[in-house]
Steps between C-alpha positions, in 0.01 A plus 500: 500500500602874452542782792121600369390129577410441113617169428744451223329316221815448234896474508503820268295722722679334841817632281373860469396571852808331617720742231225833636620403812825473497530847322315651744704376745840608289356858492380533864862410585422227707714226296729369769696361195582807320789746639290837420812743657687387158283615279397811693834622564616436107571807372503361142129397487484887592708553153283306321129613558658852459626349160188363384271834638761728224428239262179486535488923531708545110263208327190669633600852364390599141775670295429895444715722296477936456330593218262322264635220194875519392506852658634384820844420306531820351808697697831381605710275222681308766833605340749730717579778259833659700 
C-alpha cells in the first residue's frame, strides 16, 4: 500500500510512486545517503547555472540594428586611413 493507503495495483505504478518518492525525499534533503554540503558548497555548479542563465539571456534576444534596410552599414569603411 502507499502513504495515502491506496493499494498498489501494478509493478509500473508501484515503480512511479516509489521513483515520486524518492525525489521528494532527494529534494527535501532528507537522503541520509547523499552528502548535500558537496554540492552546496561547489562553487562550480555556481559557474554553471550563471553560464546557462547568459546563454539562455543572448538566444532569447532578437537582433536590432540603427536605421532601417542596408542603411545601418552605411558609415565607417573599417579601414584605418593614417
Amino acid at each position: 500500500m502507499g502513504e495515502d493507503g491506496e493499494e498498489v495495483k501494478t509493478r509500473e505504478e508501484g515503480m512511479k510512486r516509489w521513483k515520486f518518492e524518492m525525489t521528494i525525499r532527494f529534494l527535501r534533503g532528507s537522503d541520509e545517503d547523499f552528502e548535500y554540503g558537496s554540492v552546496d558548497k561547489n562553487e562550480e555548479y555556481d559557474e554553471v547555472e550563471r553560464r546557462e542563465e547568459e546563454d539562455q539571456w543572448f538566444d532569447d534576444e532578437e537582433p536590432s540594428f540603427d536605421g532601417e534596410g542596408d542603411e545601418w552599414k552605411k558609415g565607417e569603411t573599417g579601414v584605418q586611413d593614417f
